[in-house]
C-alpha positions, 0 to 999 in steps of 0.5 A: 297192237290193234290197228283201226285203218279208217277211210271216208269212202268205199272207192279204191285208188291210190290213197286206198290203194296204199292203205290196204297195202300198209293195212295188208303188211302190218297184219303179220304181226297185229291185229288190223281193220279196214273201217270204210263204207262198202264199195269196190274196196271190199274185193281188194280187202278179201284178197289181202286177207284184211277184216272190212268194218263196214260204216254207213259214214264216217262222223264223229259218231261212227269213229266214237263207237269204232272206238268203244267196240273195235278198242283199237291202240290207233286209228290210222286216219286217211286224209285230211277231211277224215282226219278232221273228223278224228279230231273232232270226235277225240279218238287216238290217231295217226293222220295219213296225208296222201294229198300236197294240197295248194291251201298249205301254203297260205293262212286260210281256214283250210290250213287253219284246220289242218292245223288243227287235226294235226296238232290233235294227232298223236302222229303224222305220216305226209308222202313227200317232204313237200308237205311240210317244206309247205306247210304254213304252220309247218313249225307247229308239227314238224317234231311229230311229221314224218315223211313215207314215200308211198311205193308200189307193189311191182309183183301185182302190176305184172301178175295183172298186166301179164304179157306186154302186148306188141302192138299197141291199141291206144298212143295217149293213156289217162290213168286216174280219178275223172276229178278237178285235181287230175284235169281231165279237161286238159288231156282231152284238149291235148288230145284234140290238138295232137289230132290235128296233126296225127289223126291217127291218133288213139286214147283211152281214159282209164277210171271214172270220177264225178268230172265222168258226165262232164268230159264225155260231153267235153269229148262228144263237142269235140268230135272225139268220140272215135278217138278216145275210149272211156273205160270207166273202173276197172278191177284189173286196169292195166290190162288196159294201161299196157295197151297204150305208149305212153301216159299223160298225167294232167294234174293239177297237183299230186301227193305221189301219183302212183298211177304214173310209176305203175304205168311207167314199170310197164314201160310208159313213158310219163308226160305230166305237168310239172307239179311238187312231187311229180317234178322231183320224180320224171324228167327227160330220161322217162318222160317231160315235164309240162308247162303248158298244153303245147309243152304236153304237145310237143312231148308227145308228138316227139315220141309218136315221131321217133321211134328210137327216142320213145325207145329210149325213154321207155326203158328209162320208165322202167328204170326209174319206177324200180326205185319205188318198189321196196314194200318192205322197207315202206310197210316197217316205216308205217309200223313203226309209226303206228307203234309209235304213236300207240305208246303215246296213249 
């Protein structure tokens, strides 16, 4: 089988992240392509031993003629604007959802248009069972949806991370995009907030995005340049990561978020907001759940305050976040799909 992975975008994060590794375990046994513009994507492919097939853009055009030059069984589509554009252009393809985005609940012309893609897909893969628990017009695609719980690749995040270092540098740790669904703004309030009653406070936001220009100026008001640390991308962020206590993550809402089982495999404590998808996965023995800033306050300072809880929740983290860790049995899972859905044609 030939397999034509197609992302709209050059960047590497979680979604990415899951592609390549899908892309990575599929290659045993067929003939696989990474098809995105170029960017950091392209180190991580080499190292996974993927084909890269460079595109300037991904439009109808581009996916018309990866299909007449690449003649692949199925596309496997990231995500729903790339998903909408495989539509469009009539190819073969499985859409990939990585995102519980808010618009599937109601009747809207984003819902309308997810719809529609996923109707033209011969078959579609959603992270969490949110999603077409949600889903509005979840009836219409329920027999071709089936969900595949993202993982992560444990054996890279410690040969990355190496040795866990004693002391830590930084006490708060935001590890993600810098965009409005992540909500960087409100980890920096959170920040500010918890300064005021532990000055000594330190954080370090790890990853960049388009919100970049706005939260160092949103820092800088603040006063909160010598209290938190901008790292921008990394290659390898959890040499970084492992150096903090604990993670907030801030989303507004979330498919997995990876990050946050990562982070908590190294032994970091998730304060996140109580979002789908991350509500069924954190909870008192790893972390909190937040309503609101004071909620991520409290939480935060409980573990800054007592060293025998942050302990304990700690080694809860590392616990919880084994249970994602079984890369075999999710790379099968995407196989089987793809196969699947190749045999339609």
């Amino acid at each position: 089988m030939r397999i034509a992975c197609t992302v709209r975008t050059g960047k590497y994060y979680g979604a990415e992240n899951m592609t390549v590794l899908a892309a990575k375990h599929m290659s045993a046994n067929h003939e696989v392509f990474y098809c995105s513009p170029e960017g950091d994507i392209c180190e991580y492919l080499k190292d996974a031993g993927i084909t890269h097939v460079p595109i300037k853009k991904l439009s109808i055009r581009t996916l018309r003629h990866l299909k007449k030059t690449l003649k692949p069984d199925i596309f496997l589509v990231l995500d729903n604007k790339a998903s909408l554009t495989a539509a469009l252009a009539g190819v073969p393809f499985v859409s990939y959802q990585q995102n519980n985005w808010p618009f599937i609940t109601s009747f809207n012309p984003y819902s309308l248009g997810m719809l529609f893609y996923c109707l033209c897909a011969r078959k579609v893969i959603g992270v969490t069972d949110y999603i077409i628990e949600e889903f509005v017009f979840a009836k219409y695609i329920r027999n071709k949806y089936t969900t595949i719980v993202n993982v992560v690749d444990y054996s890279n995040v410690k040969k990355l991370a190496g040795e866990i270092p004693k002391e830590k540098t930084y006490d708060l740790c935001f590890f993600g995009r810098m965009d409005y669904q992540k909500h960087p703004e409100l980890f920096v309030n959170i920040v500010k907030k918890t300064v005021e009653t532990h000055p000594e406070t330190t954080a370090v936001i790890v990853g960049r995005g388009e919100m970049h220009d706005e939260i160092n100026e949103l820092v800088a008001e603040m006063g909160l340049q010598d209290k938190i640390t901008f790292t921008g991308f990394l290659p390898n962020p959890f040499e970084v990561v492992k150096q903090a206590k604990m993670v907030a993550m801030t989303s507004r809402w979330e498919g997995f978020c990876i990050a946050a089982f990562e982070a908590m495999y190294l032994g970091l404590p998730v304060i996140a907001s109580r979002v789908p998808v991350l509500d069924r996965n954190i909870d008192d023995s790893c972390g909190a759940l937040c309503d609101t800033e004071d909620d991520f306050y409290k939480a935060i300072t409980e573990l800054l305050d007592d060293e025998e809880l942050y302990k304990k929740k700690s080694q809860g983290a590392e616990a919880r976040a084994l249970v994602f860790g079984d890369v075999e049995k999710y790379a099968a899972a995407m196989e089987k799909v793809c196969l699947e859905a190749a045999e339609m044609g």
